[in-house]
ROLUM-72197 format. One record per residue (C-alpha): x, y, z. Coordinates in Angstrom, 1 decimal. Example, Ala and Ser with C-alpha at 12.3 -4.5 7.8 and 13.67 -1.06 7.14 Angstrom:
+--------+--------+--------+
:   east :  north :     up :
+--------+--------+--------+
:   12.3 :   -4.5 :    7.8 :
:   13.7 :   -1.1 :    7.1 :
+--------+--------+--------+
END
This chain:
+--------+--------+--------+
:   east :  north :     up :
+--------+--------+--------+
:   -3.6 :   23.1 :   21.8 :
:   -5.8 :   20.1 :   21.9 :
:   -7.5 :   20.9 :   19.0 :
:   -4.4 :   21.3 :   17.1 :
:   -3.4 :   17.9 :   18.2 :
:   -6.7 :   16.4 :   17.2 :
:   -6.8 :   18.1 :   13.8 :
:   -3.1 :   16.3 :   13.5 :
:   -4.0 :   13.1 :   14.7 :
:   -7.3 :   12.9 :   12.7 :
:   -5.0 :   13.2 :    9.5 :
:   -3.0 :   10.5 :   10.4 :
:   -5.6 :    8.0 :   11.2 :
:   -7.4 :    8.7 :    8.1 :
:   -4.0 :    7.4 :    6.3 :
:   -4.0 :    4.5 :    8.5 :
:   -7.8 :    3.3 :    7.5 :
:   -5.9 :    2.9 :    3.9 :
:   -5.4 :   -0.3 :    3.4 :
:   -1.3 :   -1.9 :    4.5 :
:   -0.5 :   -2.0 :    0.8 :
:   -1.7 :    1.6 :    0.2 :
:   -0.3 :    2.9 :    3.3 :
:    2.4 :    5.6 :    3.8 :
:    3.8 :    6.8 :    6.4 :
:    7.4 :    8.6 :    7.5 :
:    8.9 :    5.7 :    8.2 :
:   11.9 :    4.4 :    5.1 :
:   10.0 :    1.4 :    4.2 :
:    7.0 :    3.7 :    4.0 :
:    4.2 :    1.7 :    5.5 :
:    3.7 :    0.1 :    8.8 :
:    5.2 :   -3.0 :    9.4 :
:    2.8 :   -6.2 :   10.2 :
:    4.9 :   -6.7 :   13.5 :
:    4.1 :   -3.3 :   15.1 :
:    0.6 :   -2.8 :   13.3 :
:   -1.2 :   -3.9 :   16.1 :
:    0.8 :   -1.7 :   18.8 :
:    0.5 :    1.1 :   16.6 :
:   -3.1 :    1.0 :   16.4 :
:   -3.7 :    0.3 :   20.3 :
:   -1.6 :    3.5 :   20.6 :
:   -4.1 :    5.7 :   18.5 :
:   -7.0 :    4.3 :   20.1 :
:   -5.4 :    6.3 :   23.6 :
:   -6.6 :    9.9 :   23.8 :
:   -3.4 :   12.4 :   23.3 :
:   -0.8 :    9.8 :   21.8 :
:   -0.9 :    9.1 :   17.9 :
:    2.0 :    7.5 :   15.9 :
:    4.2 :    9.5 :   13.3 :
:    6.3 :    6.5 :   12.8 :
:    7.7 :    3.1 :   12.9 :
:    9.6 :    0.4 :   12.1 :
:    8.9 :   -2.9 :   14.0 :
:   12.7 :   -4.2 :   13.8 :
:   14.8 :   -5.5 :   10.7 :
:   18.0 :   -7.1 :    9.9 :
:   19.1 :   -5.7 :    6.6 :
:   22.3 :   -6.0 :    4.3 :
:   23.8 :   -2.5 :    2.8 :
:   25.8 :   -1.5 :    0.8 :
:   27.5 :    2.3 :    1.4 :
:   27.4 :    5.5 :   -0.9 :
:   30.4 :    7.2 :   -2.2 :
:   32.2 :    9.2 :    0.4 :
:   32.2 :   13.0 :   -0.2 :
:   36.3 :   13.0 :   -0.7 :
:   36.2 :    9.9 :   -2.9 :
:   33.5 :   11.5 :   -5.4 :
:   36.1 :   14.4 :   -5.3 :
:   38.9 :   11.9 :   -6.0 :
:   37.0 :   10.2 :   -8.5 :
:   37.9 :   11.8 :  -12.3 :
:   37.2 :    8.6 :  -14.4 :
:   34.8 :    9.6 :  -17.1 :
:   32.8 :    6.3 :  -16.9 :
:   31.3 :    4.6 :  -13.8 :
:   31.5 :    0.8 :  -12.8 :
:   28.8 :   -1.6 :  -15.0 :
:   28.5 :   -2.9 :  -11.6 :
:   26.0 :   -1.9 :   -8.8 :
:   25.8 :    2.0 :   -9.1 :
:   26.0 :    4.4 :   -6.1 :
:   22.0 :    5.4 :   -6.0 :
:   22.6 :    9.2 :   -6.2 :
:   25.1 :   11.9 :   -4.7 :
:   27.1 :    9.2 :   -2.9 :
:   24.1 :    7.4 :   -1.9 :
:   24.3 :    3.8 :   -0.8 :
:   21.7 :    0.5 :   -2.0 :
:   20.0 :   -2.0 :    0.0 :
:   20.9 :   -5.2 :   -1.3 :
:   18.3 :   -6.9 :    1.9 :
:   15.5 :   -5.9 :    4.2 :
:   13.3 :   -8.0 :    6.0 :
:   11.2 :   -6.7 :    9.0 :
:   10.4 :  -10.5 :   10.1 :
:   12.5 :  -12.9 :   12.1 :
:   15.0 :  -15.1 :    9.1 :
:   13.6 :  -18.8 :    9.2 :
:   16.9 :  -20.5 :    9.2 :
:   15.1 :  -24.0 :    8.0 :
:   15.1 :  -21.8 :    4.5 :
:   18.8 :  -21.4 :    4.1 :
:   20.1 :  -24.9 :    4.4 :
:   22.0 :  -25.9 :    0.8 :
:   25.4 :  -24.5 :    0.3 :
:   25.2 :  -20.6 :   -1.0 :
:   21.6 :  -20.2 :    0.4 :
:   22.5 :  -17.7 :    2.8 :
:   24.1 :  -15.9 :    0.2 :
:   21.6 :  -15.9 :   -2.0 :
:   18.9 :  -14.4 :    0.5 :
:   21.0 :  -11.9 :    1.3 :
:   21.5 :  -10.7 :   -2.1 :
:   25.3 :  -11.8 :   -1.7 :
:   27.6 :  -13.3 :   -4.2 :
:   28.9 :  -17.1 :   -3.1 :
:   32.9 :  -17.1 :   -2.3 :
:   34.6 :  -20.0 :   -1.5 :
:   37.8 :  -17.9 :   -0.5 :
:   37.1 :  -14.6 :    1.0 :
:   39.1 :  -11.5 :    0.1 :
:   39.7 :   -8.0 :    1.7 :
:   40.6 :   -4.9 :   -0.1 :
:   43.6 :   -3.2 :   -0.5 :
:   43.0 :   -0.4 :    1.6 :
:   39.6 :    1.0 :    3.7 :
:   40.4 :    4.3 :    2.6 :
:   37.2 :    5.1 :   -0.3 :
:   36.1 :    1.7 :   -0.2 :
:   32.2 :    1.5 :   -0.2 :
:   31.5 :   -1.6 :    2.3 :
:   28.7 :   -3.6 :    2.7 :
:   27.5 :   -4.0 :    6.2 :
:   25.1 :   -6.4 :    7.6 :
:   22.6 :   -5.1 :   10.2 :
:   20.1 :   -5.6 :   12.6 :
:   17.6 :   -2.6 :   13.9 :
:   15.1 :   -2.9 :   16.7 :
:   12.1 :   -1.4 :   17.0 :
:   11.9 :    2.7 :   16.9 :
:    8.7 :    4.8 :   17.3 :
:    7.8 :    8.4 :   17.0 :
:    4.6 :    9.4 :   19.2 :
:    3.1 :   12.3 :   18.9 :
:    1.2 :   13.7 :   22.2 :
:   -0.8 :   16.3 :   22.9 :
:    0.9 :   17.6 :   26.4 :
:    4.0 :   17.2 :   28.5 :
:    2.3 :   14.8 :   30.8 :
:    1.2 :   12.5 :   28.2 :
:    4.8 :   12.3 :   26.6 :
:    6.4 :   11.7 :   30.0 :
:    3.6 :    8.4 :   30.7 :
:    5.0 :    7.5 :   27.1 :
:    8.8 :    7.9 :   27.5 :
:    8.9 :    6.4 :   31.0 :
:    7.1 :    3.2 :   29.9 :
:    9.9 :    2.8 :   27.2 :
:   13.0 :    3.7 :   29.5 :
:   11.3 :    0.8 :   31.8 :
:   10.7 :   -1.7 :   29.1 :
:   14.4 :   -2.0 :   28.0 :
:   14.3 :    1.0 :   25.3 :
:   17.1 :    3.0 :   26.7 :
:   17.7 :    5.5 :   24.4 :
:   14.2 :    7.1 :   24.1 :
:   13.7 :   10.6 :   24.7 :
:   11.7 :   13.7 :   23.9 :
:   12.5 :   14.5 :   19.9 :
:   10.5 :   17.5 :   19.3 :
:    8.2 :   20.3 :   21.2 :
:    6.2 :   22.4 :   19.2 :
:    5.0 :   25.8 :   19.7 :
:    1.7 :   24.6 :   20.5 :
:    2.6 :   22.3 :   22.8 :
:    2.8 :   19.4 :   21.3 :
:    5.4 :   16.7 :   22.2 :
:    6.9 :   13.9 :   19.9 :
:    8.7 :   10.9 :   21.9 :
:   11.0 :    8.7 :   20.6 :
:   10.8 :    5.3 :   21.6 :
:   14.3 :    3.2 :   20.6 :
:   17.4 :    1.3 :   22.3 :
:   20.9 :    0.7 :   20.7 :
:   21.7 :   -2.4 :   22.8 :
:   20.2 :   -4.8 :   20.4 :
:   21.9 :   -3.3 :   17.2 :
:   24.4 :   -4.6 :   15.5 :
:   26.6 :   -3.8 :   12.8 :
:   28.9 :   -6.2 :   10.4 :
:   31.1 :   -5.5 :    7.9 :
:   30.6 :   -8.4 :    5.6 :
:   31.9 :   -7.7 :    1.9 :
:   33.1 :   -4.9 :   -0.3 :
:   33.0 :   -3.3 :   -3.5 :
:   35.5 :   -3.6 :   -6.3 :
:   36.9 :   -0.6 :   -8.2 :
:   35.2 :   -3.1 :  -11.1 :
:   31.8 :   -2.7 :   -9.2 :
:   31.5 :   -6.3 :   -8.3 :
:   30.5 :   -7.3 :   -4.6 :
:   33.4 :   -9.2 :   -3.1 :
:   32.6 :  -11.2 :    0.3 :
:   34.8 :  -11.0 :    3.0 :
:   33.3 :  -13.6 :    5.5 :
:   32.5 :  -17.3 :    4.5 :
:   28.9 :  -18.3 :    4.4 :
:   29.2 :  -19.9 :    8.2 :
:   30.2 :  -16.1 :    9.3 :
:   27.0 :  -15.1 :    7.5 :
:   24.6 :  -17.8 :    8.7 :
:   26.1 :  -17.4 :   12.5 :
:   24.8 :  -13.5 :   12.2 :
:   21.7 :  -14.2 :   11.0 :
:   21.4 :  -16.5 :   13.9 :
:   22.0 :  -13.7 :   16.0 :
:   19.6 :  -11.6 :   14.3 :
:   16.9 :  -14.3 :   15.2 :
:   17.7 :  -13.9 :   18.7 :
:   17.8 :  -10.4 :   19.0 :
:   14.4 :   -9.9 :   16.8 :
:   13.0 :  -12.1 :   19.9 :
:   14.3 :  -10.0 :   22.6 :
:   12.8 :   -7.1 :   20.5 :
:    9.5 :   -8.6 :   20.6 :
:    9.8 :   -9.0 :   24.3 :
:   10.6 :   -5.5 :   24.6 :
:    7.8 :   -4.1 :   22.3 :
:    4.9 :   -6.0 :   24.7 :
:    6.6 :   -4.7 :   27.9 :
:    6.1 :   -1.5 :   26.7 :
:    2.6 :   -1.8 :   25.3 :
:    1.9 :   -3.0 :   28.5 :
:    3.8 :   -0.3 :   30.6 :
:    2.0 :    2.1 :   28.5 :
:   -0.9 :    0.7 :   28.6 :
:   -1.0 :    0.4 :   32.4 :
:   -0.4 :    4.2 :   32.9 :
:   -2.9 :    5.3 :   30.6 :
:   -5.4 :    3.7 :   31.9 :
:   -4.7 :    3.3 :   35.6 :
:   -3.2 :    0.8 :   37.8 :
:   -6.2 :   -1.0 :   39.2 :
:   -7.1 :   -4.5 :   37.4 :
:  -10.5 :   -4.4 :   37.5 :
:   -9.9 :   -0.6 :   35.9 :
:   -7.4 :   -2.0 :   33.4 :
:   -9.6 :   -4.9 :   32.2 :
:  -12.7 :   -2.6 :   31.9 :
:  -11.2 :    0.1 :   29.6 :
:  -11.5 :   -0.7 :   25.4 :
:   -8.2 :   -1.9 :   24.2 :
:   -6.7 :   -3.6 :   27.0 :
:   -6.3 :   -7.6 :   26.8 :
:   -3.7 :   -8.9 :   29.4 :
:   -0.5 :  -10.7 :   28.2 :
:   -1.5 :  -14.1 :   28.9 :
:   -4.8 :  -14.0 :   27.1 :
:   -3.3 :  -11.7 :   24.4 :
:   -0.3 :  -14.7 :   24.4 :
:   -3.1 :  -17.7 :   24.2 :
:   -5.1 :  -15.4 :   21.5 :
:   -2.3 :  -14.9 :   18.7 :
:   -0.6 :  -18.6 :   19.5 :
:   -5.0 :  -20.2 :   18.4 :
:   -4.7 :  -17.8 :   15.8 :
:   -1.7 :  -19.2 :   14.5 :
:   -2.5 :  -22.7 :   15.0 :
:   -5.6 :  -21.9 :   12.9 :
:   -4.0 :  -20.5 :   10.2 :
:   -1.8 :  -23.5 :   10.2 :
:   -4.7 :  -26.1 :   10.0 :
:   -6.4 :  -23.8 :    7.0 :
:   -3.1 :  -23.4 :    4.8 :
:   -3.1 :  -27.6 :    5.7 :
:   -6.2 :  -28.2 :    4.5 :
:   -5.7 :  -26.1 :    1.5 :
:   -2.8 :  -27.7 :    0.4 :
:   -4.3 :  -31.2 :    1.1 :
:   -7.7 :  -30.3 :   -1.3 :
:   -5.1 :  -29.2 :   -4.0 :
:   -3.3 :  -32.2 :   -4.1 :
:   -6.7 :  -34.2 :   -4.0 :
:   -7.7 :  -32.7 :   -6.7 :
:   -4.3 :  -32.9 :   -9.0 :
:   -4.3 :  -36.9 :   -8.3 :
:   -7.9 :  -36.9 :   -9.6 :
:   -6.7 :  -34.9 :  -13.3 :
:   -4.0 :  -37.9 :  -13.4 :
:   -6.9 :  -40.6 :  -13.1 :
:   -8.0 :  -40.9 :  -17.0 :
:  -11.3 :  -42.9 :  -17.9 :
:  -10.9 :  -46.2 :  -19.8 :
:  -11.3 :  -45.8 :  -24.1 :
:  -14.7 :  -46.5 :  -25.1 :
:  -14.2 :  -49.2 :  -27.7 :
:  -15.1 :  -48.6 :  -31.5 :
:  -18.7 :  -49.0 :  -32.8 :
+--------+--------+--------+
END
């Protein structure tokens, strides 16, 4: 059995050493997400865990598919010149983002909207009727992992640090016939769902909340993408701590452990550093396009 996790686990990390824009894995976006990276590769650095999948949290606007009864409905011989259905009845996403909205980026009138891949109303409408109507729902997702381990024991050490860290709705996905055990690691209390607009029978996306609505639930989204972050360290922690034992001295010693206050201090220098560089960078640039403007004085005529 542990050679048949091994020989799985070996695969996987030899797709993550690919580089993030080569990556794929089974998650929908198809690559691991910059906010879970480094959890997902303090996970695989644990003997009998390994990650299958992520997704580090996202708020996303989408639009649905064709219902099965509507297709059946449906005998017009041409389709909308609108947005087209993306398959057998299958829906578009009109948004994704896997990091927190920066609010200080949507300020002018219709910039909401406009991120969100929205069109700008100024009076709101609602269809006729919900029956067929393909709506377009605003979202927000937290954090989900699949982790493959290589026993019982290890999958319980994994589920009960994410039951304890606020991720209520994990559980055992999966045993295999050799003994392998795939936990799911994911809560429903910080999801949300919103209808915000529909689609026409021309194909046009009608809004059915005012901009406000739409800036109030990306708001919301911030918050909750902050709570998700709190959630995801208490659970590298928790798993973290029964891995490797519950002893400090134990728990500092072992390779990949950095408590959360040094970890906190570590990524908030990293970010100030980045800062300063990106400051610097954009100060030399504009140094040097003052100097082009400076032209030297005509040399007069022999």
């Amino acid at each position: 059995m542990a050679t048949t996790f091994q020989a799985k686990k070996q695969k996987i990390l030899e797709q993550l050493e690919i580089p993030n824009e080569d990556y794929t894995d089974l998650s929908p976006k198809g690559s691991v997400d910059e906010g879970v990276r480094e959890l997902v590769d303090e996970i695989n650095k644990q003997a009998g865990f390994v990650t299958t999948s992520s997704c580090a949290g996202r708020v996303a606007v989408y639009l649905e598919g064709i219902s099965k009864r509507a297709r059946q409905d449906d005998t017009r011989e041409d389709e909308p010149s609108g947005i087209a259905s993306g398959g057998k009845g299958g829906g578009q996403w009109l948004y994704v983002s896997h990091d927190p909205p920066n609010m200080s980026d949507v300020t002018g009138d219709g910039a909401v909207c406009s991120l969100l891949g929205l069109p700008h109303a100024q009076t709101p409408s609602s269809p006729a009727s919900a029956e067929n109507t393909r709506f377009v729902r605003l979202k927000f997702e937290p954090l989900i992992l699949h982790i493959l381990t290589a026993s019982l024991s290890h999958a319980q050490q994994a589920l009960s640090a994410a039951l304890t860290s606020g991720f209520r709705e994990s559980g055992i996905s999966s045993i295999t016939s050799d003994g392998n055990v795939m936990v799911a690691v994911r809560t429903a209390g910080l999801a949300f769902d919103s209808v915000v607009a529909y689609l026409d029978h021309s194909g046009h996306v009608v809004p059915m909340v005012d901009e406000g609505y739409l800036r109030t639930l990306l708001q919301v989204s911030l918050d909750r993408f902050q709570v998700n972050t709190e959630r995801k360290e208490r659970f590298r922690e928790a798993l973290l701590h029964a891995i490797q034992g519950t002893g400090k001295a134990g728990r500092e010693n072992k390779e990949g452990w950095e408590p959360a206050d040094e970890r906190h201090e570590r990524k908030r220098a990293e970010g100030l550093r980045k800062k300063a560089e990106m400051q610097q960078q954009k100060s030399a640039a504009q140094n040097e396009d003052k100097s082009h403007d400076v032209l030297s004085p005509e040399q007069p005529e022999l």
